[in-house]
Each structure stands twice: as structure tokens, then as C-alpha cells.
C-alpha positions as CSV (number, residue, x, y, z in Angstrom):
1,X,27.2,-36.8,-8.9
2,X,25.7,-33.4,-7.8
3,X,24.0,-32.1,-9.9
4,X,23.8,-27.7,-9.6
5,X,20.3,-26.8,-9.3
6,X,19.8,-23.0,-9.0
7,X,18.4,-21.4,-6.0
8,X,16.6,-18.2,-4.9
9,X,18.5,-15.5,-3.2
10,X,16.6,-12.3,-1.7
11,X,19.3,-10.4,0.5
12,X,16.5,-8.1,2.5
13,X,17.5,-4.7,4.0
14,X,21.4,-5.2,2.9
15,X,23.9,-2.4,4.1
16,X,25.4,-1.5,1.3
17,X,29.1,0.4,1.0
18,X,29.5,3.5,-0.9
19,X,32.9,3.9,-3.0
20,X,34.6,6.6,-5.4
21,X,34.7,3.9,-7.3
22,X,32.2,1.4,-8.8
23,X,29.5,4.5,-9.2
24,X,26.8,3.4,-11.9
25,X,25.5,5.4,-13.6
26,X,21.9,6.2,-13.6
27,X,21.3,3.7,-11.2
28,X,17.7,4.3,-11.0
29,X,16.8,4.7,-14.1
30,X,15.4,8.2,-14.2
31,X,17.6,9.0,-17.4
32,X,15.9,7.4,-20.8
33,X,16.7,7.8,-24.8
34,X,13.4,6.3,-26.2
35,X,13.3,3.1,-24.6
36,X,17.1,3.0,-23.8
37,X,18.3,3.9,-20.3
38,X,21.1,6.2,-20.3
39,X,24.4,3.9,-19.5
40,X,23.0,0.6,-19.6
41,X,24.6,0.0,-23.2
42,X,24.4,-4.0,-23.2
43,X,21.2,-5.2,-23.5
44,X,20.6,-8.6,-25.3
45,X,18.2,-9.3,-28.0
46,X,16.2,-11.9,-25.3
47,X,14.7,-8.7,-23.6
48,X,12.8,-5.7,-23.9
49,X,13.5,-2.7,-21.7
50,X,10.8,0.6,-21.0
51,X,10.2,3.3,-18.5
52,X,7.8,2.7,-16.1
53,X,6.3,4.7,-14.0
54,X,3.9,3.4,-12.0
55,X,5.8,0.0,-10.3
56,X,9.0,1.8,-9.1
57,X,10.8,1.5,-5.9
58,X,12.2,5.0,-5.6
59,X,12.0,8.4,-6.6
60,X,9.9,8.8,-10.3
61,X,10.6,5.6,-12.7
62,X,11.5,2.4,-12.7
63,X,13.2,-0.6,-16.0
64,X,10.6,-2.7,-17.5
65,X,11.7,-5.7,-18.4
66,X,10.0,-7.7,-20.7
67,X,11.7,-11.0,-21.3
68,X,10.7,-13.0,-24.0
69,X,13.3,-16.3,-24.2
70,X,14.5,-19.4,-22.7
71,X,17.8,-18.6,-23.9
72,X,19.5,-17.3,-20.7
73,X,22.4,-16.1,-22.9
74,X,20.5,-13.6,-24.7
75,X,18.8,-12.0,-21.6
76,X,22.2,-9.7,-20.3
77,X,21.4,-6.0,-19.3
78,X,24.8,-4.4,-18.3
79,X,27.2,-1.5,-18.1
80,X,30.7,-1.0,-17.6
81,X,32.0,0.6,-14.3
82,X,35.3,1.4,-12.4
83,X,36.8,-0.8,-10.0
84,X,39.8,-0.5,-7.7
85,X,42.1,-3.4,-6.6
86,X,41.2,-4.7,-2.9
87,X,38.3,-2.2,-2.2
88,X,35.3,-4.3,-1.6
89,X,32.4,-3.3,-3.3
90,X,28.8,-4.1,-2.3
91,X,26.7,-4.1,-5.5
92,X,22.7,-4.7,-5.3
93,X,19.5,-3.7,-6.7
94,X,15.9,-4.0,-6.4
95,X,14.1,-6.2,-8.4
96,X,9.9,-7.4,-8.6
97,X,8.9,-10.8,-10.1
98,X,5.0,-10.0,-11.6
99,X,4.1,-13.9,-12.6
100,X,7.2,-15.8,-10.8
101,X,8.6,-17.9,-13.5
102,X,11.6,-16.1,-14.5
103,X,14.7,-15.6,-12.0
104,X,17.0,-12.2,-12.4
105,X,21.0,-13.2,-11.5
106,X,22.8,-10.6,-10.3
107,X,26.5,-10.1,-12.7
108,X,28.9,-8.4,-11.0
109,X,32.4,-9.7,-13.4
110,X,30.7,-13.0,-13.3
111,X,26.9,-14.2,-12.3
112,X,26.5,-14.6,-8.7
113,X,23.3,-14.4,-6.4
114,X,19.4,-15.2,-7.8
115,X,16.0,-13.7,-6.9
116,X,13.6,-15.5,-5.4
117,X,11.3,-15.5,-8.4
118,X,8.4,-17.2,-6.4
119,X,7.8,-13.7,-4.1
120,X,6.0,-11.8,-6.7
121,X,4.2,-8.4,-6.3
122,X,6.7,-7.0,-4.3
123,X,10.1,-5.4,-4.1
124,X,13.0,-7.8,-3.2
125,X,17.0,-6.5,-2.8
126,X,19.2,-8.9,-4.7
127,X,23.2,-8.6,-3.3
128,X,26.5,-9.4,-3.9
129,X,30.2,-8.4,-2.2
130,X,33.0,-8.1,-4.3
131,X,36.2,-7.5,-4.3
132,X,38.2,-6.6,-7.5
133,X,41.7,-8.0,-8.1
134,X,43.1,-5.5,-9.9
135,X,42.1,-1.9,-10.9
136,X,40.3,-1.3,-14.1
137,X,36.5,-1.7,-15.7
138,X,33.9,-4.3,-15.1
139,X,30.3,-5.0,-16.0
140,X,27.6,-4.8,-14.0
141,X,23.8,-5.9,-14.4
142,X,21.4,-8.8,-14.7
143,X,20.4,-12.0,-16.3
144,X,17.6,-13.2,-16.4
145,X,17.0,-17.4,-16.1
146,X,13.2,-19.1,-17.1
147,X,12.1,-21.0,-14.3
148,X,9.0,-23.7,-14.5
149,X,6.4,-22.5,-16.2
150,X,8.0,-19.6,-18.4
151,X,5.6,-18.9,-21.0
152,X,7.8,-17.1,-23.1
153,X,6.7,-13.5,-22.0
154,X,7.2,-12.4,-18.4
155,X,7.8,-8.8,-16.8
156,X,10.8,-8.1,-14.7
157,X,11.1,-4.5,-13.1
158,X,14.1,-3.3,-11.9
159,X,15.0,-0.2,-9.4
160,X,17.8,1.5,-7.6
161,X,20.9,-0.1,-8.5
162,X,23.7,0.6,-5.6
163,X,26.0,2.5,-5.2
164,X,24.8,4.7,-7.3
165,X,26.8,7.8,-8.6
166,X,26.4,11.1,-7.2
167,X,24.2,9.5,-4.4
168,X,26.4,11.3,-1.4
169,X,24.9,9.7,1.6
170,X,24.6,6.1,0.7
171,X,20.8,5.3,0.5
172,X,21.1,2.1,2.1
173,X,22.9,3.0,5.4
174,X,21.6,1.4,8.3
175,X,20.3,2.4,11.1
176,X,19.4,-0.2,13.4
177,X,21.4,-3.0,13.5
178,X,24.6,-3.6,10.6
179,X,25.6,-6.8,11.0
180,X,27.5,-9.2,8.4
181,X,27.7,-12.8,7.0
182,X,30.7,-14.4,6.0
183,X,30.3,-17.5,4.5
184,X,33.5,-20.0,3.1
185,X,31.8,-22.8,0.9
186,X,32.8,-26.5,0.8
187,X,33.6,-28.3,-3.2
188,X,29.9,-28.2,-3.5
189,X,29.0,-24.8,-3.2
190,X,25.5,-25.0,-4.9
191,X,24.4,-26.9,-2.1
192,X,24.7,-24.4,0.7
193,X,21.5,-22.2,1.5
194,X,21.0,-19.8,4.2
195,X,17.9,-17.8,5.4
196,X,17.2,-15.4,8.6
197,X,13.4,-15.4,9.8
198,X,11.7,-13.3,12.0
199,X,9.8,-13.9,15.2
200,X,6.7,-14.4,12.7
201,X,8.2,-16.8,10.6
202,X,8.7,-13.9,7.8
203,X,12.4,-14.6,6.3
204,X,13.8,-11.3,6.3
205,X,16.9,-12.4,4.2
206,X,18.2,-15.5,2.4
207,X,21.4,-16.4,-0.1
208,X,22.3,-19.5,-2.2
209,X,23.2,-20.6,-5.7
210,X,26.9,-20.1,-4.2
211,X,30.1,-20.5,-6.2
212,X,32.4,-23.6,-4.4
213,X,35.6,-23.4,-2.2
214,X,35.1,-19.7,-2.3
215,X,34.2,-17.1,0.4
216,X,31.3,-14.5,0.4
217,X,30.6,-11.2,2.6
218,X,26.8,-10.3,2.7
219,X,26.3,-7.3,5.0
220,X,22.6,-7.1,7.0
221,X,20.7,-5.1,8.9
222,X,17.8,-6.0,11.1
223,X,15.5,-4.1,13.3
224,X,15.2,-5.0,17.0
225,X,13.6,-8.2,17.7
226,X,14.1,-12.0,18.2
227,X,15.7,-14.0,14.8
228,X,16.7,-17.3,13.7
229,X,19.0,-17.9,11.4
230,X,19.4,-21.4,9.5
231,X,22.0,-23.0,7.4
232,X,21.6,-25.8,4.8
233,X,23.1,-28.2,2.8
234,X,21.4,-30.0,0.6
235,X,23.5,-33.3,0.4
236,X,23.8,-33.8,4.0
237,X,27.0,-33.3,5.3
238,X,27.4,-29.8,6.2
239,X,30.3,-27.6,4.8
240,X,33.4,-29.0,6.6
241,X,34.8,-30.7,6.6
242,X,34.4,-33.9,4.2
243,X,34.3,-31.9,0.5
244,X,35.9,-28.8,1.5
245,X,36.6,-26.3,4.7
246,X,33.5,-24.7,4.6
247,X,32.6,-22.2,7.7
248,X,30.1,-19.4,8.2
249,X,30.0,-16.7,10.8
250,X,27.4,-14.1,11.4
251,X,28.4,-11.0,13.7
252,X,26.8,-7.8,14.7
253,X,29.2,-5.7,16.3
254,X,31.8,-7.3,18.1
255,X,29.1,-9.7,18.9
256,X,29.4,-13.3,17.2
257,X,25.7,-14.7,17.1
258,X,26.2,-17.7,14.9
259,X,28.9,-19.4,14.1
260,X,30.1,-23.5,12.9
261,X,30.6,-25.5,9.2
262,X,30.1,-29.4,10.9
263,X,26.5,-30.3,10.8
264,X,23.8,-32.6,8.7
265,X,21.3,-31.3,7.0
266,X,20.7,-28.2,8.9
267,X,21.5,-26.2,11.6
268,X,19.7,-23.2,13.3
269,X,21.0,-20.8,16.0
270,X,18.2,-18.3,17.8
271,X,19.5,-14.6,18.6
272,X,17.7,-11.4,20.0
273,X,19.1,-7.8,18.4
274,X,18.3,-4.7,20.5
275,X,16.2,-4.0,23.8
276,X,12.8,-5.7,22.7
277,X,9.7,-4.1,22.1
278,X,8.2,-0.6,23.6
279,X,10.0,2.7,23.9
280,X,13.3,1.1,24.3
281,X,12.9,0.0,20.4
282,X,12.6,3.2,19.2
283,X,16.2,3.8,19.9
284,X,17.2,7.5,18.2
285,X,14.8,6.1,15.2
286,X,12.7,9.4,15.1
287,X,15.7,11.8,15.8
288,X,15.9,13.6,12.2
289,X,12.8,14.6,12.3
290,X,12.8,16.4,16.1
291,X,12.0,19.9,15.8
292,X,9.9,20.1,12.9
293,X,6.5,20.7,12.1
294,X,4.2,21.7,9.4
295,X,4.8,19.1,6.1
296,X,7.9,19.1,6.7
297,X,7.4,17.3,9.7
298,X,5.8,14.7,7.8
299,X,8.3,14.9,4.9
300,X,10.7,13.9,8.0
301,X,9.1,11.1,8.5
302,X,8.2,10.0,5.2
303,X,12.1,9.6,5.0
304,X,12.6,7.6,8.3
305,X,10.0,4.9,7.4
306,X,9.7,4.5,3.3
307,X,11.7,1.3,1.7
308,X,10.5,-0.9,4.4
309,X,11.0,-4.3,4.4
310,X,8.2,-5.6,1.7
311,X,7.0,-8.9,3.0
312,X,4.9,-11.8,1.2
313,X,0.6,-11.5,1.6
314,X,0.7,-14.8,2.8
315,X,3.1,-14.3,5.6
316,X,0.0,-11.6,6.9
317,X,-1.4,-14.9,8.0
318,X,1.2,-16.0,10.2
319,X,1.6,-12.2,11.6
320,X,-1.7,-12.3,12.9
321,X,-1.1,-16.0,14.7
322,X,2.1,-14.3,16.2
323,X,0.9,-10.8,17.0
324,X,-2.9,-10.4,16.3
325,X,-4.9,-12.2,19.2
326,X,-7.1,-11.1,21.7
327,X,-5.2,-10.5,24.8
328,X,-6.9,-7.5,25.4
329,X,-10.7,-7.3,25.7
330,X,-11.9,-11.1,26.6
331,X,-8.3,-12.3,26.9
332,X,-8.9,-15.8,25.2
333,X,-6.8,-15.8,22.5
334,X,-9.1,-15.4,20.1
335,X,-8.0,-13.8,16.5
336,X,-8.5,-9.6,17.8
337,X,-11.3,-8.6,14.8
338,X,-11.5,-5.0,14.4
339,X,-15.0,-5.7,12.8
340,X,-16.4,-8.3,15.6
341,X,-14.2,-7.3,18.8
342,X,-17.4,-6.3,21.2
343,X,-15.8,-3.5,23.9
344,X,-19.1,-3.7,26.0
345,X,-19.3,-7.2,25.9
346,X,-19.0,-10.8,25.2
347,X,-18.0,-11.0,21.6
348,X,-20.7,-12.2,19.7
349,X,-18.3,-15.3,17.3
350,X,-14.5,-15.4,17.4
351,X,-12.0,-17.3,15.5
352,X,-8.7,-19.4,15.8
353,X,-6.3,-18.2,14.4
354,X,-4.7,-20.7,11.4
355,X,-8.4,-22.5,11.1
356,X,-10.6,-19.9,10.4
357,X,-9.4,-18.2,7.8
358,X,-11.0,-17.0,4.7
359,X,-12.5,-18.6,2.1
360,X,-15.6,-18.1,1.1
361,X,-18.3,-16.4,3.3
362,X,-22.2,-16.0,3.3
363,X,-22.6,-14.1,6.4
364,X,-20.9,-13.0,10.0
365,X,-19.1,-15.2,11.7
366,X,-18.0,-17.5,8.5
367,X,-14.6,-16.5,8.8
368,X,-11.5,-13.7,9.1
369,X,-9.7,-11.9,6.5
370,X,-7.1,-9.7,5.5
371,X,-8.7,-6.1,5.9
372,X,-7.4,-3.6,3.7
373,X,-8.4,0.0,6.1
374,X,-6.9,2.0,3.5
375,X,-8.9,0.0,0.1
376,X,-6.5,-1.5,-2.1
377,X,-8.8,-0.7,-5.0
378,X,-7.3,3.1,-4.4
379,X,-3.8,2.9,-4.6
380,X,-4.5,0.2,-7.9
381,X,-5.1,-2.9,-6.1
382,X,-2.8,-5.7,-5.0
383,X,0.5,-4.1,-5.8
384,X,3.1,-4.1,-3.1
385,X,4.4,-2.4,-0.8
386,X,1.3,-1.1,-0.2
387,X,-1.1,-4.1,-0.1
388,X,1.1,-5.9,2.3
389,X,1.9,-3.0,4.6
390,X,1.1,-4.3,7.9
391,X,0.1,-1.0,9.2
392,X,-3.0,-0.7,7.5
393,X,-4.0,-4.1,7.0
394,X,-6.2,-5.9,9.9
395,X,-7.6,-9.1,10.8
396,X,-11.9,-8.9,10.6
397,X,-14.3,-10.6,9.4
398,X,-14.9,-11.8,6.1
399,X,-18.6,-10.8,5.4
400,X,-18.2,-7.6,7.6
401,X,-15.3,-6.1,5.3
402,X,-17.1,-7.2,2.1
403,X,-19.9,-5.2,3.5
404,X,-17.3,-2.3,4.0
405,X,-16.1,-2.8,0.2
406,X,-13.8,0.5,-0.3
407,X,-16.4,2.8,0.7
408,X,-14.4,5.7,2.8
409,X,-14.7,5.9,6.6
410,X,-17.2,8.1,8.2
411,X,-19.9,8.6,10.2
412,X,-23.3,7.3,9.7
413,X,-26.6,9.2,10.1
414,X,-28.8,6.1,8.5
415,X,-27.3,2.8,8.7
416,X,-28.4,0.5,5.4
417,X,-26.2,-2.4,7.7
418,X,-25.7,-3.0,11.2
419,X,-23.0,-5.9,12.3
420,X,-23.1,-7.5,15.1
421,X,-20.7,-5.6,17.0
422,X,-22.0,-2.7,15.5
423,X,-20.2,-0.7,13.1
424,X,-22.5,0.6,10.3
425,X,-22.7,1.1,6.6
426,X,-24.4,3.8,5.6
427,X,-25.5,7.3,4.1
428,X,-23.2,10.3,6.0
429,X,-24.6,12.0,8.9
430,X,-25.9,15.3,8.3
431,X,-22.7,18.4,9.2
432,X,-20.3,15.9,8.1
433,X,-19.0,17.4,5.1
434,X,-19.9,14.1,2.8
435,X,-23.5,13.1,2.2
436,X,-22.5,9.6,0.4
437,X,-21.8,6.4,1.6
438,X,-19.5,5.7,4.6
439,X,-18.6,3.0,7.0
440,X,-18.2,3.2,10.5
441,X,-16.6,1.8,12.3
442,X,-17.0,0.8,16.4
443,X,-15.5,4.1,18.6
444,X,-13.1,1.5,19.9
445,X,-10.9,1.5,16.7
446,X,-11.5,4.9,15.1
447,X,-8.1,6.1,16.6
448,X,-7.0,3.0,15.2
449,X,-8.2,3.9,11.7
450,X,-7.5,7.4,11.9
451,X,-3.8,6.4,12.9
452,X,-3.2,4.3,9.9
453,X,-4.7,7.1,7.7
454,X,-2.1,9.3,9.0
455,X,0.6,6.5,8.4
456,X,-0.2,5.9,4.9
457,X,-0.5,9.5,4.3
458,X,3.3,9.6,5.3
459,X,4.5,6.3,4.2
460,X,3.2,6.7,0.5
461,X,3.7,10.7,0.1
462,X,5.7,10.1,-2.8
463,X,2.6,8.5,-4.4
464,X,-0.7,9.5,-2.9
465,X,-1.3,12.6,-4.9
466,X,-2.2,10.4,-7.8
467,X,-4.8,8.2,-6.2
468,X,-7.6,10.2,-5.5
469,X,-9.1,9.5,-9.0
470,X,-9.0,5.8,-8.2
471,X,-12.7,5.5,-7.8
472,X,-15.3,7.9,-6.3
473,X,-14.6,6.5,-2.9
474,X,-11.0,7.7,-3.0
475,X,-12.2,10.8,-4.7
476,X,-14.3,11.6,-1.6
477,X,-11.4,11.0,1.2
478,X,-8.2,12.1,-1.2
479,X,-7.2,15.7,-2.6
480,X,-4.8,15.1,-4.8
481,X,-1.9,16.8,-2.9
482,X,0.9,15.1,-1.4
483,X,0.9,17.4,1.5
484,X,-2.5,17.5,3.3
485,X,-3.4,14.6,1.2
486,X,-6.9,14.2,2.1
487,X,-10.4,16.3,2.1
488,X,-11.0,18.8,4.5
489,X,-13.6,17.2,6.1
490,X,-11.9,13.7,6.6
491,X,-9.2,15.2,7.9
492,X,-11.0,16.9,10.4
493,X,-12.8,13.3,11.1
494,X,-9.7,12.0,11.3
495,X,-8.1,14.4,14.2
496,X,-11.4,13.9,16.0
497,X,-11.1,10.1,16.0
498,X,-7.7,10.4,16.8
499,X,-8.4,12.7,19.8
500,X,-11.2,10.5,21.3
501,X,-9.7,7.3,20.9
502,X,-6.5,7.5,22.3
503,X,-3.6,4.9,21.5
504,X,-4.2,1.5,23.2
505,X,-1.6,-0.9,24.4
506,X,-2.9,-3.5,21.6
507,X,-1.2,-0.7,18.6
508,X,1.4,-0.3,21.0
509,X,2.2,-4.0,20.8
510,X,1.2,-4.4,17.4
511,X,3.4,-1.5,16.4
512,X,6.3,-3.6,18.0
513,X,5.8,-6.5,16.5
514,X,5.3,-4.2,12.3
515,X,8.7,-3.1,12.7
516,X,10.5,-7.4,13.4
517,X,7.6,-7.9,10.4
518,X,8.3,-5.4,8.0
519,X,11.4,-3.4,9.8
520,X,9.5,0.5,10.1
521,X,6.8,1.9,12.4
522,X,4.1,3.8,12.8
523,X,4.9,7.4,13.8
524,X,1.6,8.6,15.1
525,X,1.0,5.3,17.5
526,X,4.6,6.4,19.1
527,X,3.5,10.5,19.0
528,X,0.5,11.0,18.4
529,X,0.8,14.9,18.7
530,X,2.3,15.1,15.8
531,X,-1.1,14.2,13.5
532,X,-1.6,17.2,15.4
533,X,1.6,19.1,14.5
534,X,1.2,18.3,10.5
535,X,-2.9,18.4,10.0
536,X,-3.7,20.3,12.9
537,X,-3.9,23.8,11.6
């Protein structure tokens, strides 16, 4: 026998299909009674539902979900929408797994797709195509399934159900490469798994826990780069042709990239989307936002490159391996430290990338890390998509950013610390318009820094009014506004860095390589006149 053993499904950056029909209502959850959202009318005894507003993927609030049960069958959080006979529907949702040991199912007239409950601290979509049989009423919504190691409390927050009603434009149009999965399963259907990975290694989206001899349309969309994508089954035999006529094809365009249903275990097929890497990647991605300036400018942008694809802190690891080593200064392959990287010289340590990671450190040289430019401690620590967002976050050295703690960037006029490729901790210089403690880094990477500042100032401008209370550090660099965003002198630091230190071919690359990680870029390494164009005056 075969025994069904449920599996994790995280559909990432789905295209979804907006209809007159199958609108649900208050889809993000803006709308509460108490601690009822408005519209969601079935909600089990096995869960607990609140606002919240501080993990949400979109606009002001998010569900809190608190369940508290192993019984599955009390854990259903539904409501009832209209369906039309032979219109596809593509119903999804956002979902974030805090401790990883309770699954959400997506319902849609039946359970269908999982989460992946082990990627926790971060937004994952969770899918599902469907086409109704007849035109009437369904139910749509969640369950929610206790994995190993439910402790009988766990929080499950849910965001931006699709397609929403009164959305017009569909929020999840894509625009970079739609591309679709059609997928027939054998007898066994539990058995088939799928994923798509990145050129880092990152999957970028995944399905299983399929229903058997039935078939299944999961749209996609990927940004430009190289993919793989791989299909499993877990007994051995493939998906045709012993248990079943099972097939799977997956097309972008008129273009077939992976096709088959006879293999073993496992098969994987390679395919390249779009022109590759510099300019030609771009495409028309900045083209809504030509001929503005000001905040609305950066408004523009905030549009083009929010809901990024969230990926795993872990998979920061393998990014740098791929896409952070030194092929720049001493060209040796070496892991590219903003904190150790010597421009007027031989680099005094370097690291391998894989070996040398941190760990524990006692001083330079011990190891890398994950750098944080913009500290975590002031957007509220390691919360996602934020702490993960590859713009911001660098390789350097262990001791060297423990040193840097989240003191703000600056310039130094007496260094308390000196590192070896000299950046400096220290009290402000005198004119700079901050007398406390900054960090300064090597004029090598200030346009770096300064570029990433601008990116976060962008990418988080629905959030980043409320951080600058975080700590004094944040205090010192933020103003509370969502516009300017941060203190007249940092900004004017900021511009000044920018200015001297102009964009090098290493963010070019590594700007290339953010968007196959994490599927958006970073506007100011492509045009860097426009830090000018918003904070310039």
C-alpha cells in the first residue's frame, strides 16, 4: 500500500486571474467586527482569529491566527462566494508560518494545496486553479493541519486573499514572464511533487499533496534568469504510465520548456527565461514610473518593486557562493567582504565561501556573516521580508559587523576602532549634523551603502515611518515620514556617498543576480539620478 503523507506546497509569484465572479470579500482583511473579519463567517472553534497590524503583507492589517488543536476538523476559516460554470478561477492567498509546526491547506469546494510550514518568518503564496462545474456558491478559506512538534498553540497569519472584490487591476498581474503548469496525476496522486529553483539554488515555487487521476493548472511567473525545474515521485515509477496516465507540461508563451510523465524517481529539465543579466533584464520594468519626480517618483517605484519574492535566510548563504565572490579587486574567488575587501591592496584574510561561515567569532578574520546595512534591530528584528532582502544584506566579517552593531552610518572624526581594512567606529566628525556614534565604512562601498539606503527607503515606504523609534540608532538616521524618510543630515551624507562613489560593475552584477533571487531590483543601482530626482532638493 501507499500510504498519503501530506506535503508542502508554496506556489511563489503565481499569476493570478481576475473574474466578475468568485470576488471575496474583504480579501485582506482591512474590515473587522471585534475580532471577526467582515465576510469570513465560518470560523471553527479550533482557532482564534485577530487583527494585526504589524506582520501584514499588504496595505494596513493582516488575520492572526492562533490555532490551538490537533483536531484538523475544527480549524476551518471560510466564506461563501460566487462561481460560474467553466470559468477557471485562480484562488490564492498569502500565508506566514511563525514556529513551523502547523500546515494551512488551501479549500477551494474541497482541500487542495499545503504551505510549506517549515519556511517560517516570511510570506509564502499558497494556490490553487479551479474550475466550477456548475454555477452557484462555494466556500473558500483554510485549514489548518498540526505537523511534528505542534505544541498545541501556534500563530498563523494570513494576507491578501485573491481575487479580491473591487480590486480592478488584478494585484498579481505579471510582468515578466507568465508561464503555466499543467499537471495530470497518475492513481497515486500524493506521490507527485514538483519544485522550480533558481540559479542559486532558491526554489522559487513548488506544489504537491495532489489529488489522483486528476489534472491541475498552476500559473507562474519568473523574472529573467536561468531555472530548473524538477518533478518527483515518491514510489519510483513516474506518472505514466504503470498506475495511471500521468503527464506534466510547463510553457511560457508558445514556448514548451518542460515536458514528459515516464521517468524514475525524478526528472529535471534546465531552461533560461529572458535576455540574461544587465540592461537587457530590465525590459520595460521601470516604465510606470518614467516622467516623474519628487515622492512620487519614489511612490512609483515603491509600486514596481514591493511583494518581492520573500526567500528563506538560509538560502542568503548559497546566494553569496553563487553571486558574492571576489571577481573584482584581487580576482580569487574569495567571499567579496564589504568589511575586509582592501581597494589599495592585498586583502588582509579572506574566506571560502561554504567553509567559513559564521559561528562564533573572537576577532577579524574568524569568519563571514550575514550583514544587515540597514540593522534589523530597526525595522523589529528578524521579521521577513525585510531581514532577508538581498539588497541590503552583505557578506562581511563576523567580528567587524558585531563591532558595527546597529549604530547608523557616518563619518568618523575619532575612531574608538579601526579594522583592518579600515572602516571605523566612532564619535561623528565635527559639521556633520550628528555628534554620536557612527560607523564608517571604507569609501569604496559608501555608494554601495548609500544605494541600499535609498532602496529600503523605497521598498519599505509603506512601513518606514514607524521605525524611527526603534532604538536611538534609528532615531538618529529616521524621521518618521514615509516621504523623505530620513534626517536631514543623513540624507545629505547619503547623496554625497552616492555622488563620490559611483555604481561599480560588482552591484551591477549583484543587482542581476537579486532579481533570479528574490524577483525585484534595485532602482538607484540602474538610475542613479533619481536618488537625486526624489532627495535631491
Amino acid at each position: 500500500m501507499r500510504p498519503f503523507t501530506p506535503q508542502a506546497v508554496g506556489v511563489a509569484a503565481a499569476l493570478l486571474t481576475s473574474n466578475a465572479f468568485a470576488n471575496i470579500q474583504n480579501a485582506g482583511f482591512e474590515t473587522w467586527n471585534g475580532n471577526q473579519p467582515s465576510s469570513w463567517t465560518t470560523i471553527d472553534s479550533g482557532i482564534s482569529v485577530s487583527q494585526s497590524t504589524s506582520i501584514v503583507y499588504e496595505q494596513a492589517a493582516s488575520a492572526k491566527i492562533i490555532v490551538n488543536t490537533g483536531s484538523q476538523s475544527s480549524t476551518d476559516f471560510r466564506q461563501t462566494i460566487d462561481v460560474q460554470a467553466g470559468q477557471q478561477i485562480d484562488i490564492a492567498t498569502w500565508v506566514y508560518h511563525t514556529e513551523g509546526s502547523v500546515a494551512a491547506r488551501l479549500y477551494v469546494d474541497g482541500y487542495h494545496n499545503y504551505s510549506d510550514h517549515t519556511l517560517t518568518g516570511q510570506w509564502q503564496k499558497l494556490s490553487y486553479a479551479y474550475t466550477p462545474g456548475t454555477t452557484g456558491q462555494i466556500e473558500v478559506g483554510l485549514r489548518f493541519y498540526d505537523q511534528a512538534g505542534f505544541d498545541g498553540s501556534e500563530v498563523v497569519y494570513v494576507d491578501n486573499f485573491n481575487p479580491a472584490a473591487g480590486a480592478g487591476e488584478d494585484p498579481g498581474a505579471c510582468s515578466s514572464n507568465a508561464g503555466n503548469l499543467t499537471l495530470t496525476t497518475d492513481s497515486y496522486g500524493a506521490e507527485t511533487s514538483w519544485s522550480i529553483t533558481d540559479g542559486s539554488g532558491s526554489t522559487v515555487a513548488s506544489g504537491a499533496g495532489y489529488a489522483s487521476s486528476s489534472t491541475t493548472q498552476e500559473s507562474q511567473c519568473l523574472a529573467d534568469g536561468s531555472y530548473t525545474f524538477t518533478i518527483s515521485d515518491e514510489y519510483g515509477d513516474g506518472i505514466c504510465c504503470n498506475y495511471g496516465n500521468g503527464s506534466y507540461e510547463l510553457s511560457f508563451g508558445s514556448t514548451t520548456v518542460a515536458s514528459g510523465g515516464q521517468f524514475g524517481s525524478a526528472e529535471s529539465t534546465n531552461f533560461t527565461l529572458g535576455s540574461g543579466s544587465g540592461e537587457g533584464s530590465q525590459g520595460g520594468y521601470y516604465d510606470s514610473a518614467q516622467g516623474k519626480t519628487g515622492y512620487a517618483l519614489k511612490t512609483a517605484l515603491y509600486d514596481i518593486i514591493k511583494n518581492h519574492s520573500s526567500q528563506s535566510y538560509s538560502s542568503i548563504w548559497n546566494f553569496y557562493i553563487s553571486y558574492g565572490l571576489d571577481t573584482y579587486g584581487e580576482n580569487d574567488s574569495s567571499i567579496y567582504d564589504i568589511y575586509s575587501e582592501n581597494a589599495n591592496g592585498s586583502d588582509p584574510y579572506t574566506y571560502a565561501g561554504g567553509s567559513d561561515q559564521c559561528g562564533t567569532y573572537q576577532s577579524e578574520g574568524d569568519c563571514y556573516n550575514r550583514e544587515h546595512t540597514f540593522p534589523k534591530s530597526w525595522f523589529g528584528g528578524a521579521i521577513s521580508p525585510m531581514n532577508t532582502d538581498i539588497h541590503h544584506v552583505f557578506a562581511s566579517d563576523g567580528y567587524v559587523n558585531g563591532r558595527r552593531s546597529s549604530y547608523p552610518y557616518g563619518e568618523v572624526g575619532s575612531a574608538s576602532y579601526t579594522s583592518a581594512n579600515g572602516s571605523k567606529l566612532g564619535s561623528a566628525k565635527s559639521g556633520l549634523g550628528y555628534s554620536g556614534t557612527v560607523f564608517e565604512p571604507i569609501d569604496t562601498f559608501k555608494g554601495d551603502m548609500a544605494r541600499a539606503y535609498f532602496y529600503m527607503a523605497t521598498r519599505y515606504e509603506n512601513q518606514i515611518a514607524g521605525w524611527e523609534n526603534s532604538n536611538s540608532s534609528s532615531d538618529a538616521a529616521l524621521n518618521g515620514t514615509s516621504g523623505q524618510v530620513f534626517e536631514p543630515w543623513f540624507i545629505a551624507m547619503l547623496l554625497q556617498w552616492h555622488k563620490q562613489d559611483p555604481v561599480s560593475q560588482f552591484e551591477i552584477d549583484r543587482n542581476d543576480a537579486a532579481q533570479g533571487f528574490q524577483s525585484n531590483r534595485n532602482p538607484f543601482i540602474d538610475n542613479p539620478q533619481w536618488a537625486g530626482d526624489i532627495w535631491g532638493n
